[in-house]
ZANULUM-381500 format. One record per atom (N, C-alpha, C): residue number from 1; residue in three letters; x, y, z; chain. Coordinates in Angstrom, 2 decimals, padded with zeros to 5 digits. Layout:
> NUM,ALA,X,Y,Z,A
...
END
This chain:
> 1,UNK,102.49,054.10,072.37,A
> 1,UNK,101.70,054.88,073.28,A
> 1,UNK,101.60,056.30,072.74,A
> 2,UNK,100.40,056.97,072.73,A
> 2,UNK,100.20,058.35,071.95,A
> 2,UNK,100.74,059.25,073.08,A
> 3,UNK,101.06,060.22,072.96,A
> 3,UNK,101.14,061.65,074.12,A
> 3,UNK,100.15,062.51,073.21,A
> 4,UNK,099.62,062.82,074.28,A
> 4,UNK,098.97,064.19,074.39,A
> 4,UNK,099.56,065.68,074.34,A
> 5,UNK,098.77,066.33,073.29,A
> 5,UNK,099.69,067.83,072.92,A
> 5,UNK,099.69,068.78,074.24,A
> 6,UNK,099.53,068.33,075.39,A
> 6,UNK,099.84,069.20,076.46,A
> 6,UNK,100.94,069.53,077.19,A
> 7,UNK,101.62,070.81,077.06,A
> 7,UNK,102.93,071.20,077.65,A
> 7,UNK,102.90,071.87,078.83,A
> 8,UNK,103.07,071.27,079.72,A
> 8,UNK,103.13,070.85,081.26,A
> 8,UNK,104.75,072.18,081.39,A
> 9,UNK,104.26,073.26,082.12,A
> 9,UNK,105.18,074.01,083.11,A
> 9,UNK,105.04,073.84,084.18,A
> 10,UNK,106.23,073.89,084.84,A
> 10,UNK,106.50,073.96,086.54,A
> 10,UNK,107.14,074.30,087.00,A
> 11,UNK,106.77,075.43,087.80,A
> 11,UNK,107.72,076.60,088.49,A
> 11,UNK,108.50,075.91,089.56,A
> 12,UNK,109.65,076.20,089.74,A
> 12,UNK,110.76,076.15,090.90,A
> 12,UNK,110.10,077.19,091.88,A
> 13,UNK,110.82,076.30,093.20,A
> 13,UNK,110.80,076.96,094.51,A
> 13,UNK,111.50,078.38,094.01,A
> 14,UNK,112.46,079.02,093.45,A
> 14,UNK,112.97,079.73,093.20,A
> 14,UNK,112.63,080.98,092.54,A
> 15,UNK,111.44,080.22,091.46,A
> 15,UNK,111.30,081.21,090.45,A
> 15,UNK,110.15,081.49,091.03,A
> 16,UNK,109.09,081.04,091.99,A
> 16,UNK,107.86,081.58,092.63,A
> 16,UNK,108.51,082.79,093.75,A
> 17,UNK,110.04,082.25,094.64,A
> 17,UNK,110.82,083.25,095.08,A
> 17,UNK,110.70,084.72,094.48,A
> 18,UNK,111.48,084.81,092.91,A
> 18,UNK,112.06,085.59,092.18,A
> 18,UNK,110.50,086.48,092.25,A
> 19,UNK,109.17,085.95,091.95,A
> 19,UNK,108.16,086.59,091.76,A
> 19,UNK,107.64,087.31,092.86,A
> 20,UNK,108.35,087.01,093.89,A
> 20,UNK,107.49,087.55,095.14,A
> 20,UNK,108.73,088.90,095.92,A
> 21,UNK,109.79,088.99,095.40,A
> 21,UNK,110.88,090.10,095.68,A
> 21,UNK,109.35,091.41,095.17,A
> 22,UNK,109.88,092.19,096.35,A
> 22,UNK,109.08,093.76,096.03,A
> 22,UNK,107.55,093.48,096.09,A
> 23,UNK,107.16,092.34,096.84,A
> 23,UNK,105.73,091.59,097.40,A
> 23,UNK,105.24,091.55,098.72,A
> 24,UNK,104.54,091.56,099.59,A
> 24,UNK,104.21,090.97,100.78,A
> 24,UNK,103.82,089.51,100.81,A
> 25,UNK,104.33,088.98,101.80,A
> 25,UNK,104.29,087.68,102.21,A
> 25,UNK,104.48,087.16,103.52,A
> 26,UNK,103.71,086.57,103.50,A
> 26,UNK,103.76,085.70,105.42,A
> 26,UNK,104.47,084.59,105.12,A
> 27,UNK,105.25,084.67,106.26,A
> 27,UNK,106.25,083.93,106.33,A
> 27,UNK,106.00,082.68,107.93,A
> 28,UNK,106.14,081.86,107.82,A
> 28,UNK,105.58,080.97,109.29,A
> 28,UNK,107.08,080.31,109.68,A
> 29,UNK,107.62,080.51,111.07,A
> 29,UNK,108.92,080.68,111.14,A
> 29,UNK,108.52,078.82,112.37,A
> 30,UNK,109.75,078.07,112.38,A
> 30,UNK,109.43,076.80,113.00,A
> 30,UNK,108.83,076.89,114.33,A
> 31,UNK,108.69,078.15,114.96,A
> 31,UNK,108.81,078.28,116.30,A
> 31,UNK,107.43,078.50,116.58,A
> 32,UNK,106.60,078.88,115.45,A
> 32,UNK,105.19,079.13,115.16,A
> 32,UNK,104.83,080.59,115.23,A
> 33,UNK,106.02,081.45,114.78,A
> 33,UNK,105.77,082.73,114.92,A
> 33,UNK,105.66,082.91,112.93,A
> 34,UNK,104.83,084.05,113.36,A
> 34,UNK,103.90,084.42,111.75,A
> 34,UNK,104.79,086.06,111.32,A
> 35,UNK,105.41,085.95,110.61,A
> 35,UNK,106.23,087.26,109.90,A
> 35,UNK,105.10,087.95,108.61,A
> 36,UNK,104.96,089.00,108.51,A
> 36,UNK,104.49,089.63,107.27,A
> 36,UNK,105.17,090.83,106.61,A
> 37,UNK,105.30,090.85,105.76,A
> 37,UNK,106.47,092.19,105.02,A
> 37,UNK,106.81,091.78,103.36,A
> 38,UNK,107.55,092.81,103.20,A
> 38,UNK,107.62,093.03,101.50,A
> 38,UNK,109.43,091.95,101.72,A
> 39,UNK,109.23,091.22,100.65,A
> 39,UNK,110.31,090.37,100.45,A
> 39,UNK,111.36,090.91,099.45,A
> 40,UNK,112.63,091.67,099.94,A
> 40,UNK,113.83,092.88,099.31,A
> 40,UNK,114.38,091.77,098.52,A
> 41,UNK,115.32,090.28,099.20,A
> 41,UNK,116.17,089.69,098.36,A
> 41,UNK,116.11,088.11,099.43,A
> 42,UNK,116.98,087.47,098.81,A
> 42,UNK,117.10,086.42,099.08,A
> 42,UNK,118.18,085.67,098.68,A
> 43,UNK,118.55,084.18,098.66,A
> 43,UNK,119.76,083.39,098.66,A
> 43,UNK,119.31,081.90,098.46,A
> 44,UNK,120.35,081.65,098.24,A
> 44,UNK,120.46,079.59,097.65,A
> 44,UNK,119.84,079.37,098.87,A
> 45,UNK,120.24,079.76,100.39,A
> 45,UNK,120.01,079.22,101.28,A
> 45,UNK,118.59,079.11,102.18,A
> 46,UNK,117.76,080.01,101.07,A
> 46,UNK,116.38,080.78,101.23,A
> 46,UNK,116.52,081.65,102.31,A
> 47,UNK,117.66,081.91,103.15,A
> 47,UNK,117.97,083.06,103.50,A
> 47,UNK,117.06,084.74,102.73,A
> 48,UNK,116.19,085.24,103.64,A
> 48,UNK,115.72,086.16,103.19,A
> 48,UNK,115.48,087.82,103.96,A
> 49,UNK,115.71,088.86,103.55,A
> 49,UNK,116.02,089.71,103.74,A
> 49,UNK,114.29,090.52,103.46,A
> 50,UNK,113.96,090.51,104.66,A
> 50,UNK,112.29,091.63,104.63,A
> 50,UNK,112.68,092.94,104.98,A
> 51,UNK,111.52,093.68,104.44,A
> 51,UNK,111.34,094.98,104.73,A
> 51,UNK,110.19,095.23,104.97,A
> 52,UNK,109.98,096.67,106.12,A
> 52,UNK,108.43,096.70,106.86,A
> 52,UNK,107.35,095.51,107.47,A
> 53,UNK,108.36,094.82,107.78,A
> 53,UNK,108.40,093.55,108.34,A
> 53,UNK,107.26,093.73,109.90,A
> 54,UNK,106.76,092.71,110.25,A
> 54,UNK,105.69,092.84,111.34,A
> 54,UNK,105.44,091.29,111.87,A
> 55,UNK,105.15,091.27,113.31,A
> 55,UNK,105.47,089.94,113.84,A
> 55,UNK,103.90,090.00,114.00,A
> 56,UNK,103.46,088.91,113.88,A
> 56,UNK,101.81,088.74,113.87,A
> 56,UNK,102.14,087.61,115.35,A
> 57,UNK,100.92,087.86,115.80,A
> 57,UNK,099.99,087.05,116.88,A
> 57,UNK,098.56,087.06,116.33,A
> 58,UNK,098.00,085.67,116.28,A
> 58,UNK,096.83,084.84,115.54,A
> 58,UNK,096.05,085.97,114.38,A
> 59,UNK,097.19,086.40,113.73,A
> 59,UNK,096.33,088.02,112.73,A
> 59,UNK,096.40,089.13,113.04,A
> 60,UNK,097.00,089.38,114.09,A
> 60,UNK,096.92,090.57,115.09,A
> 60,UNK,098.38,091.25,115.12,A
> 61,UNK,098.72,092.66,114.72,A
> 61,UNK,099.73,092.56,115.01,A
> 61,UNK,100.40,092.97,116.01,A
> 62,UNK,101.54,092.09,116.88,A
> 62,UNK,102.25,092.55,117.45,A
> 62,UNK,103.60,093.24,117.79,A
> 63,UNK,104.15,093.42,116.90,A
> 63,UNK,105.59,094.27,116.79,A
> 63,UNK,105.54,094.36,115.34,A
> 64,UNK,106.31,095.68,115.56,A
> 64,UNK,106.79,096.17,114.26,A
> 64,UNK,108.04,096.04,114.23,A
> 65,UNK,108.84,095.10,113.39,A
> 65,UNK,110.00,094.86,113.43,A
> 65,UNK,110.93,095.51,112.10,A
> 66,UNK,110.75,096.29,111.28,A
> 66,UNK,111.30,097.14,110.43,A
> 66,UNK,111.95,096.24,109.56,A
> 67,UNK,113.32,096.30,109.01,A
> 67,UNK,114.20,095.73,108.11,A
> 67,UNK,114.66,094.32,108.88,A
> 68,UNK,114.36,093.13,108.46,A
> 68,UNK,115.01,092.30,109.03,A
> 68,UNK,115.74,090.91,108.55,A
> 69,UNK,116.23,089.89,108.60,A
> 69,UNK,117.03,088.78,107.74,A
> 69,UNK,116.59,087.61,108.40,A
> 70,UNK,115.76,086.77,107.81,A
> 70,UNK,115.18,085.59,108.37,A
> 70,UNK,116.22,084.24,107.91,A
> 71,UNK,116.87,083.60,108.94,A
> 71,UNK,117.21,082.30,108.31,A
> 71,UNK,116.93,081.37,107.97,A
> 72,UNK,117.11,081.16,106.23,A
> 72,UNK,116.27,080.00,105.69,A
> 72,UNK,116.07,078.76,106.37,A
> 73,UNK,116.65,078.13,107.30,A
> 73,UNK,116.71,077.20,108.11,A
> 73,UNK,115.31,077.40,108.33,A
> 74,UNK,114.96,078.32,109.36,A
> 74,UNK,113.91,078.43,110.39,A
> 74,UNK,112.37,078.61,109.55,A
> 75,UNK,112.58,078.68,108.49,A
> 75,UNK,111.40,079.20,108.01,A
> 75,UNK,110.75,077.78,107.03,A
> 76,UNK,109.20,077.80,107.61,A
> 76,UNK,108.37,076.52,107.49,A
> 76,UNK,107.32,076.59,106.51,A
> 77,UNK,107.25,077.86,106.02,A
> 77,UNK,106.05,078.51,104.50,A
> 77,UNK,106.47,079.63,104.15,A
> 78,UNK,106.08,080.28,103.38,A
> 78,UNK,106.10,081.62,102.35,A
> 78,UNK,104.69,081.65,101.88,A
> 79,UNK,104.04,082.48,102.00,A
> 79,UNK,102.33,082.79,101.18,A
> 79,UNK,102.15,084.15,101.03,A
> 80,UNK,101.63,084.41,099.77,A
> 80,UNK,101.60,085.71,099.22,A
> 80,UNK,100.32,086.26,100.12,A
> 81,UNK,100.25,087.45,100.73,A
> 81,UNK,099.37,087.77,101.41,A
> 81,UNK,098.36,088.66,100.67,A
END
């Protein structure tokens, strides 16, 4: 069987992580609440640590929630905003 000279990369959950530290990103938490803020650090546990953090309603925002620590548990996406 021939292979083809194409070399196939694929990023880890981790290393798309690593790219998005010092980024904004919406975050969709299980409860159906929508987080947006710059992503400081993080953990094995996807435990993540925002800054200038903001609680959205349908795009809209409703609180400004400043520095805050989301538990990887609860959290259902990550998207670069």
């Amino acid at each position: 069987m021939a292979t083809i000279g194409i070399e196939m990369t694929q990023e880890r959950p981790f290393d798309l992580l690593n790219k998005s530290i010092g980024q904004q990103v919406l975050i969709r938490l299980k409860n159906g609440t929508d987080i947006r803020g710059k992503v400081s650090s993080f953990d094995a546990h996807m435990n993540m640590v925002m800054e200038n953090a903001e609680e959205l309603d349908e795009g809209n925002l409703k609180a400004k929630l400043g520095t805050i620590l989301l538990r990887g548990g609860n959290i259902l996406f990550i998207s670069p905003v």
